[in-house]
DRENMI-685493 format. One record per residue: residue in one letter; x, y, z of N, C-alpha, C, O in turn. Coordinates in steps of 0.2 Angstrom, whole numbers, padded with zeros to 4 digits, always signed. Example, Ala and Ser with C-alpha at 12.3 -4.5 7.8 and 13.67 -1.06 7.14 Angstrom:
A+0066-0028+0039+0062-0022+0039+0066-0016+0039+0071-0017+0042 S+0064-0011+0035+0068-0005+0036+0064+0000+0039+0067+0006+0040 
END
This chain:
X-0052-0063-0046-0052-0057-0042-0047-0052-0044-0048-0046-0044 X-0042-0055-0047-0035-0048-0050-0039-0046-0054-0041-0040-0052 X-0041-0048-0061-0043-0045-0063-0051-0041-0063-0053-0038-0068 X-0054-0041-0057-0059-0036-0055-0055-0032-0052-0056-0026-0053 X-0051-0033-0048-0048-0028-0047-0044-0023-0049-0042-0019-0045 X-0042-0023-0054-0038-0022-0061-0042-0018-0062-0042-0014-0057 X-0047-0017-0065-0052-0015-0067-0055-0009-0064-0055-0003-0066 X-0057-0012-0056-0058-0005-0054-0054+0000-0049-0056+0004-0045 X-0048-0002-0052-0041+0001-0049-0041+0004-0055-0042+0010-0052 X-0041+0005-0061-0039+0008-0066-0043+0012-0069-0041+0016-0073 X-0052+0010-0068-0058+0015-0069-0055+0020-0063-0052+0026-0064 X-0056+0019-0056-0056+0024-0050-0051+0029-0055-0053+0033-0058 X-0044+0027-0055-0036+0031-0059-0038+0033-0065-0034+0038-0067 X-0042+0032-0068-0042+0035-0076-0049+0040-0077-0050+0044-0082 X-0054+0039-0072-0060+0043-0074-0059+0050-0074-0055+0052-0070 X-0062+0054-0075-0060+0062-0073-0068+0063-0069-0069+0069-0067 X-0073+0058-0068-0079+0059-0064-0077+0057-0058-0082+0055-0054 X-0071+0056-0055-0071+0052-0050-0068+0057-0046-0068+0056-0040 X-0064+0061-0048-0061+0068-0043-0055+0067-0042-0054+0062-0039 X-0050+0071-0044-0043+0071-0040-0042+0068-0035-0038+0063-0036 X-0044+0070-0029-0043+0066-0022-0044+0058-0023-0040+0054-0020 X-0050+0056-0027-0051+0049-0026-0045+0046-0033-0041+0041-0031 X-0044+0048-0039-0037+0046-0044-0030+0047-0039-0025+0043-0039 X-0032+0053-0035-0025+0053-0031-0023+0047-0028-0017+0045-0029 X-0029+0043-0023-0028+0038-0018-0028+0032-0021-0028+0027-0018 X-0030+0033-0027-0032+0025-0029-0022+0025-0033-0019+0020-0032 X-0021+0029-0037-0014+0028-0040-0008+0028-0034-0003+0025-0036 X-0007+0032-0026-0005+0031-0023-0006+0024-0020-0001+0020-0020 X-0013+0020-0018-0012+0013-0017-0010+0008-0022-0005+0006-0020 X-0011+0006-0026-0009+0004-0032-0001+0006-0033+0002+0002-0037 X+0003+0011-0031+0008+0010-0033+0013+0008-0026+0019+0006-0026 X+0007+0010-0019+0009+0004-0012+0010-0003-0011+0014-0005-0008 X+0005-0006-0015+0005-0012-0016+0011-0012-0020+0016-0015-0017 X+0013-0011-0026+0018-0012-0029+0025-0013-0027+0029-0018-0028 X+0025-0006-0021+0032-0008-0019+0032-0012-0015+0037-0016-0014 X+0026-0014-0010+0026-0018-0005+0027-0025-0009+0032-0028-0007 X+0023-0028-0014+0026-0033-0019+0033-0033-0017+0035-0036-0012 X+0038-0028-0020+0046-0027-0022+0049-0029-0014+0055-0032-0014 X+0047-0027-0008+0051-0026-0002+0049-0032-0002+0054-0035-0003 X+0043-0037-0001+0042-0042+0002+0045-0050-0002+0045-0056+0000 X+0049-0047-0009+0052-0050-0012+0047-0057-0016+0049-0063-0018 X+0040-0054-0017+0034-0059-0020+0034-0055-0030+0029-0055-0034 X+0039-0052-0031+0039-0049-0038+0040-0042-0039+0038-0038-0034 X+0043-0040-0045+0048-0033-0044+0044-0029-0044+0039-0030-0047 X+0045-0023-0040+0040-0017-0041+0040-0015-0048+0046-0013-0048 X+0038-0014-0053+0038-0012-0061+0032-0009-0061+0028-0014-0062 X+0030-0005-0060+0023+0001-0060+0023+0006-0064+0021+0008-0069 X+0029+0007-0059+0031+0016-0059+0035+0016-0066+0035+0021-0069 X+0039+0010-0068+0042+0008-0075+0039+0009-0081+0039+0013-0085 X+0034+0003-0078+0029+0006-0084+0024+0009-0088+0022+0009-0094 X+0024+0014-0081+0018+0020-0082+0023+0026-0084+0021+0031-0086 X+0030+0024-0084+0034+0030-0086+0035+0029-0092+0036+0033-0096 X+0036+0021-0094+0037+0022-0102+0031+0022-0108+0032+0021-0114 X+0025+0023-0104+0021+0023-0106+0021+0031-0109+0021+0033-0115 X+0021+0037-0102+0020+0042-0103+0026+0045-0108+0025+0049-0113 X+0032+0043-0108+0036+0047-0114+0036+0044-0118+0042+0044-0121 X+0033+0039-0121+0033+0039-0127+0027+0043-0132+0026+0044-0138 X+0023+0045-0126+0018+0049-0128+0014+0057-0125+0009+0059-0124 X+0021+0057-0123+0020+0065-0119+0016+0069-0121+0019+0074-0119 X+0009+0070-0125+0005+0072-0127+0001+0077-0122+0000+0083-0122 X+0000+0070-0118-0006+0072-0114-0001+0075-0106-0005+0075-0101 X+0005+0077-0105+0009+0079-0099+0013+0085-0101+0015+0090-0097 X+0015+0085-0108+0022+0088-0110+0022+0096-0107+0026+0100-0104 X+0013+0099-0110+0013+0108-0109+0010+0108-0102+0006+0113-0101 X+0010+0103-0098+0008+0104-0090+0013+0105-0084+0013+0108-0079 X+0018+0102-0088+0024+0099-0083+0033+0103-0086+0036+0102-0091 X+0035+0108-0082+0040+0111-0082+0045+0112-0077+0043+0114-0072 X+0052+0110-0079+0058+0110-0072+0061+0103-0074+0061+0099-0078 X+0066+0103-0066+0070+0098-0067+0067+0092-0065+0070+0086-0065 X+0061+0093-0063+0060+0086-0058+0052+0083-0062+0048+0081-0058 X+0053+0083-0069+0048+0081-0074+0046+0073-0071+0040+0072-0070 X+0050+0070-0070+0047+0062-0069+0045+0062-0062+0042+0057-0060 X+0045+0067-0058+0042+0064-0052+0034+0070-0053+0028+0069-0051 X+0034+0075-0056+0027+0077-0058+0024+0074-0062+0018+0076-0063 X+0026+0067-0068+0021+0065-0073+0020+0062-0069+0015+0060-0071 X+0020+0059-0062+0021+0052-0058+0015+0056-0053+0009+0055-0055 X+0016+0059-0049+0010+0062-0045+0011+0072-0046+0012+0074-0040 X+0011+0074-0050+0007+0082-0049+0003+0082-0049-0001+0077-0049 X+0002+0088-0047-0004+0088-0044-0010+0091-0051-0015+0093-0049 X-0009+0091-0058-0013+0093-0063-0013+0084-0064-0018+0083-0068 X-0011+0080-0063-0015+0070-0063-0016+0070-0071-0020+0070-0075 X-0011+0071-0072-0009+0068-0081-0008+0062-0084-0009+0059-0089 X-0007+0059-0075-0008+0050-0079-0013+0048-0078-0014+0042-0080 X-0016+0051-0076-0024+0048-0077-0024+0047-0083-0022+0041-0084 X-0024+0049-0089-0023+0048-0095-0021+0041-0097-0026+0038-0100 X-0017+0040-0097-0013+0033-0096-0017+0026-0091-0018+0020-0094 X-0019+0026-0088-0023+0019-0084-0027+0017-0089-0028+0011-0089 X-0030+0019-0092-0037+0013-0097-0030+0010-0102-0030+0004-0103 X-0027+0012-0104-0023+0009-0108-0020+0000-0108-0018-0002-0103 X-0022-0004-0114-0019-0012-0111-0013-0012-0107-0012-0016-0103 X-0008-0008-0109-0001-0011-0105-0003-0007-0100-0004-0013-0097 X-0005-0001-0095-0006-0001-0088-0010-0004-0084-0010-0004-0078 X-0017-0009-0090-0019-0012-0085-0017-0019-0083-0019-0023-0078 X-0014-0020-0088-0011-0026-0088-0005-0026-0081-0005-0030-0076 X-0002-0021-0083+0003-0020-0075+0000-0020-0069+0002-0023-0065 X-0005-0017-0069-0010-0016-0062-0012-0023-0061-0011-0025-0055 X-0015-0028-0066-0018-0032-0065-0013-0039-0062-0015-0045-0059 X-0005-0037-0062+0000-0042-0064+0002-0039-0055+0003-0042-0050 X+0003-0033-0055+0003-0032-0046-0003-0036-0041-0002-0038-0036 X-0010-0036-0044-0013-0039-0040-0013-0046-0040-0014-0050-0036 X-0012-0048-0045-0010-0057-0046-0005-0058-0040-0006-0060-0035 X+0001-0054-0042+0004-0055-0039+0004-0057-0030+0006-0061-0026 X+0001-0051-0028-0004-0052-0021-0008-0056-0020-0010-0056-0014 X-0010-0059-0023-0016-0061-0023-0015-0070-0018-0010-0075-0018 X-0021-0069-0013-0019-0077-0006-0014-0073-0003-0010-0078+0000 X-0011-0068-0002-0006-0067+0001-0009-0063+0007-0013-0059+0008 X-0004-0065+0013-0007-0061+0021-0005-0053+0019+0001-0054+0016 X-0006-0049+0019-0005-0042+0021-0001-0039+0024+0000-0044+0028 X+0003-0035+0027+0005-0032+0035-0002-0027+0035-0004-0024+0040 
END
């Protein structure tokens, strides 16, 4: 099941047919789950780690969207969704996939 969900956590976040509003909510849940993982103390939140060092290593697809002092919190959610970019890639999906293992038989709040 992680790995189906991995899957269509990462199609939703990566496609550009799928609209803004729907990449917006599927990478804010996916990065809720994460911290909720880190608070509940069932594995460290590393999301947001790895989607950041994913993007500066290849700021390609962010660098002429994104201007000021608060770059990492726009590659992370602006609203131009540059990391959509970034989710098909193996190490993000692998991290998505490793946040729902993680959860995974676990109760919820």
């Amino acid at each position: 099941m992680a790995g189906g969900g991995a899957w269509l956590i990462c199609c939703a976040v990566s496609s550009p047919a799928t609209g803004a509003a729907l990449t917006f909510a599927s990478r804010q849940a996916i990065f809720g789950l994460d911290a909720l993982r880190g608070l509940a103390g069932w594995g460290p939140p590393r999301l947001a780690e790895g989607m950041e060092a994913l993007m500066l290593a290849d700021p390609r697809h962010w660098q002429r969207h994104y201007q000021g002092t608060d770059l990492r919190v726009q590659r992370h959610v602006g609203l131009a969704d540059r990391i959509w970019y970034y989710w098909p890639r193996p190490e993000a999906q692998a991290a998505v996939a490793a946040v729902l293992a993680d959860l995974a038989g676990r109760d919820l709040p």
